[in-house]
C-alpha positions as CSV (number, residue, x, y, z in Angstrom):
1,X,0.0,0.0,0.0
2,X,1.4,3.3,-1.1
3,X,1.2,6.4,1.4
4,X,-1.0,9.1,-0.1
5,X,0.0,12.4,1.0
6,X,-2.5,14.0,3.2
7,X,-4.7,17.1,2.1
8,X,-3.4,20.5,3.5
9,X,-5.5,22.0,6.4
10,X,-4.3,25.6,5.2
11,X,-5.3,25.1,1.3
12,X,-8.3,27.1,0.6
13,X,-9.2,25.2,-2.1
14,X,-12.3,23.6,-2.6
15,X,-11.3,19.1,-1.5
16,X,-11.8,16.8,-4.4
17,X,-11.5,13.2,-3.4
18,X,-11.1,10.3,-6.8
19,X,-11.5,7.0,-6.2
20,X,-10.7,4.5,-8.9
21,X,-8.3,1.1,-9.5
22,X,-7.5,2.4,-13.2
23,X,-4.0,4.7,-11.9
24,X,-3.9,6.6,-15.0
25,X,-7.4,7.9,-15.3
26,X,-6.9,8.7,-11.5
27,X,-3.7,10.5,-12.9
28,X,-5.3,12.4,-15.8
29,X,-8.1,13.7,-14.0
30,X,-6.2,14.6,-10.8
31,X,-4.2,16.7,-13.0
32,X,-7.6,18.6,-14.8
33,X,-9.5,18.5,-12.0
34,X,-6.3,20.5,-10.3
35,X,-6.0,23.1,-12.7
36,X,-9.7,23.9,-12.1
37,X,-9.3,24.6,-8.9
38,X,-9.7,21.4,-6.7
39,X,-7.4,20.6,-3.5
40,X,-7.2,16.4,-5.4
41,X,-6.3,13.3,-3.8
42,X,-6.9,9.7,-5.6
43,X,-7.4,6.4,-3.9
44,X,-7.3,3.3,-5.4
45,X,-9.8,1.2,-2.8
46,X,-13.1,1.8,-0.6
47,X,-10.2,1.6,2.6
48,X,-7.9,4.1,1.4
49,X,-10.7,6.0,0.9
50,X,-12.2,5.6,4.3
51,X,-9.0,6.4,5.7
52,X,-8.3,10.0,3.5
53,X,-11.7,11.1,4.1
54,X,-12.0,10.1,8.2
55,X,-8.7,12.3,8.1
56,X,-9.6,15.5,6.5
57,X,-14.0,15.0,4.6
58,X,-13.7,15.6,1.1
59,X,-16.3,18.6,-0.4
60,X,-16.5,16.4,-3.5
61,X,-15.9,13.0,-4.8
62,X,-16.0,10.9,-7.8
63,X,-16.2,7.0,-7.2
64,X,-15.8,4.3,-9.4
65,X,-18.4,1.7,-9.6
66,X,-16.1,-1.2,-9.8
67,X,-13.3,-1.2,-7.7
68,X,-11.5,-4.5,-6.5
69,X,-12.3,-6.4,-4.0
70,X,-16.2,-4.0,-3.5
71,X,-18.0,-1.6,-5.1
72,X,-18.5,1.8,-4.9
73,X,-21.9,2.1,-3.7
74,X,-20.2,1.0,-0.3
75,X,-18.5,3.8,-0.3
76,X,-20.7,6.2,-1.2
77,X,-22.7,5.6,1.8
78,X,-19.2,5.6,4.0
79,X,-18.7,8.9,2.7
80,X,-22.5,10.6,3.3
81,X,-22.2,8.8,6.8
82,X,-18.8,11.0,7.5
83,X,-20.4,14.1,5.8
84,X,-23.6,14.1,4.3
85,X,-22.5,17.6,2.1
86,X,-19.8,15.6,0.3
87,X,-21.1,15.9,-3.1
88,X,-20.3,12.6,-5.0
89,X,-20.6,11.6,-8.9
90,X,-20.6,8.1,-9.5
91,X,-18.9,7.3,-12.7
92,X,-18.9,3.5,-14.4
93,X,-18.6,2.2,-17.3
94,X,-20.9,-0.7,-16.9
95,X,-23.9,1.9,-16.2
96,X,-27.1,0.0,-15.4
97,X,-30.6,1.6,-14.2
98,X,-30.0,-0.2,-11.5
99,X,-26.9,0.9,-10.1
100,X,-27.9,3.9,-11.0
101,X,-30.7,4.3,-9.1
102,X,-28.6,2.7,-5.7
103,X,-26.1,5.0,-5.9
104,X,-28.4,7.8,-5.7
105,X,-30.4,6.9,-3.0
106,X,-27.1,6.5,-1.2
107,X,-26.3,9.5,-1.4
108,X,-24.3,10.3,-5.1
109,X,-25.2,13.6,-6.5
110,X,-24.7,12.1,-9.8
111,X,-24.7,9.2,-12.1
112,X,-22.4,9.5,-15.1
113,X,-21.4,6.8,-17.7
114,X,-17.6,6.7,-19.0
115,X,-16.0,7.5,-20.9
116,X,-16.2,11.3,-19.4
117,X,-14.4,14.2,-19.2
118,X,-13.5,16.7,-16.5
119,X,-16.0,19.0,-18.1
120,X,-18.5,16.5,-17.6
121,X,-17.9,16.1,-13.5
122,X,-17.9,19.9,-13.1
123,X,-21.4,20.2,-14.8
124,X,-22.3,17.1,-12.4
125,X,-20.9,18.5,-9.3
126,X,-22.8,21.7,-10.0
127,X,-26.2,20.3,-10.5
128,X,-28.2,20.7,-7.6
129,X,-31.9,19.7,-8.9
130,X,-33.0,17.4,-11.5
131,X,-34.1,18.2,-15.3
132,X,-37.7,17.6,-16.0
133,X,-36.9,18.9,-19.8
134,X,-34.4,15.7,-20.2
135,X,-35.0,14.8,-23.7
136,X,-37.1,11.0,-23.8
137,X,-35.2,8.2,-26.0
138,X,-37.4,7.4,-28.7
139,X,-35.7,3.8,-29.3
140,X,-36.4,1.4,-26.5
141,X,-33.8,-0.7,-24.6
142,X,-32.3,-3.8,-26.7
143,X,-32.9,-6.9,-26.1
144,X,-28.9,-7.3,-24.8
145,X,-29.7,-4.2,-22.6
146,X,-32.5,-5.5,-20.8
147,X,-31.3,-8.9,-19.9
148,X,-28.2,-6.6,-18.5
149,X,-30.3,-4.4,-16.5
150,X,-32.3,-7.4,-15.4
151,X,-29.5,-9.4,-14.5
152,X,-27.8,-6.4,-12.1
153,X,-31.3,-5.9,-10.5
154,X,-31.5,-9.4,-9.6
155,X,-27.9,-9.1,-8.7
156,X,-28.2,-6.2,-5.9
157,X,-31.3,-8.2,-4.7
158,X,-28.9,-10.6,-3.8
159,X,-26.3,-8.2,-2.4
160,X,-23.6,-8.7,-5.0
161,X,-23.8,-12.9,-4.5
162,X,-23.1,-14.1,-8.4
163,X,-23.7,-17.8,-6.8
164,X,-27.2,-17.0,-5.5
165,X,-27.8,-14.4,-8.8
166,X,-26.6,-17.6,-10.9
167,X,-29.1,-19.9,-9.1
168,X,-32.2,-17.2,-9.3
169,X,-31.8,-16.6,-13.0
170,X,-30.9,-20.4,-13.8
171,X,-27.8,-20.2,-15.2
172,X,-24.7,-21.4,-15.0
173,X,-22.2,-19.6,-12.5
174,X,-19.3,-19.0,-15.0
175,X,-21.8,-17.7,-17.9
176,X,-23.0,-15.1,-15.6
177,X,-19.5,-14.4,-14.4
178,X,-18.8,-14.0,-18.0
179,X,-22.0,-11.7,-19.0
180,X,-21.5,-9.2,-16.4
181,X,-17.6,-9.0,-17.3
182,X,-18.8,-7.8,-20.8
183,X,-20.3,-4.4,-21.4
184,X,-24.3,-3.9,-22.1
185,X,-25.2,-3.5,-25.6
């Protein structure tokens, strides 16, 4: 485990906290997230991240989804629990309704799918109420998408268990294994 410098008390700037096992997106976005402004640390797991923000509460966050060894949506509530005005974007790139819809009753600010930019968290961090003028999609969901969004709500029903999930849906453990591995069409 490396030792991640700790965020200085006297730096007025505003605490960003990222949180993802991919080192050089953590790397890139520390770096454009810094020159607008942000005070940035990076973890790479739910417990370094636990640690940095029981030391010194992030004012923002972005949290990968998957992250070895647990996902993100356990620390998302880890972080409202410390400090319910952290604001957190949850970014992924195996974005389901599903997960989407956990992560904000946990507490997340936002939901984005990557790939995204830096421009993209900003806008998230700054929006404070939903958009009712959201444009509709006029196609409906595939066939590939919905068995995807079906299989992750089965999935967090069963808190994560792929041996129980397997078992509910009535398939084999390794297809599922290899289904939720691949991204949703």
């Amino acid at each position: 485990m490396t030792n991640l410098p700790l965020l200085e008390p006297f730096d007025d700037r505003p605490t960003l906290l990222i949180v993802d096992d991919d080192l050089t997106f953590c790397e890139v976005l520390s770096r454009a997230m810094s020159r607008r402004g942000f005070n940035v640390q990076c973890a790479h797991t739910v417990e370094q991240a636990t640690s940095l923000a029981e030391t010194c509460s992030p004012e923002y966050a972005t949290i990968d989804l998957r992250l070895v060894g647990t996902s993100g949506l356990v620390l998302v509530e880890r972080l409202r629990a410390l400090d319910s005005g952290t604001r957190i974007v949850m970014l992924t790139g195996y974005a389901s309704i599903t997960t989407a819809v956990e992560a904000i009753k946990l507490g997340a600010t936002h939901y984005l799918a990557k790939p995204v930019d830096a421009d993209e968290i900003m806008s998230a961090f700054e929006r404070t109420a939903g958009n009712a003028e959201v444009p509709i999609s006029t196609h409906p969901l595939s066939v590939g998408r919905l068995e995807w969004e079906y299989i992750q709500r089965v999935l967090n029903e069963n808190n994560g268990n792929i041996s129980t999930t397997a078992r509910i849906l009535n398939m084999h453990r390794r297809t599922l294994q290899r289904k939720l591995t691949k991204s949703p069409r």
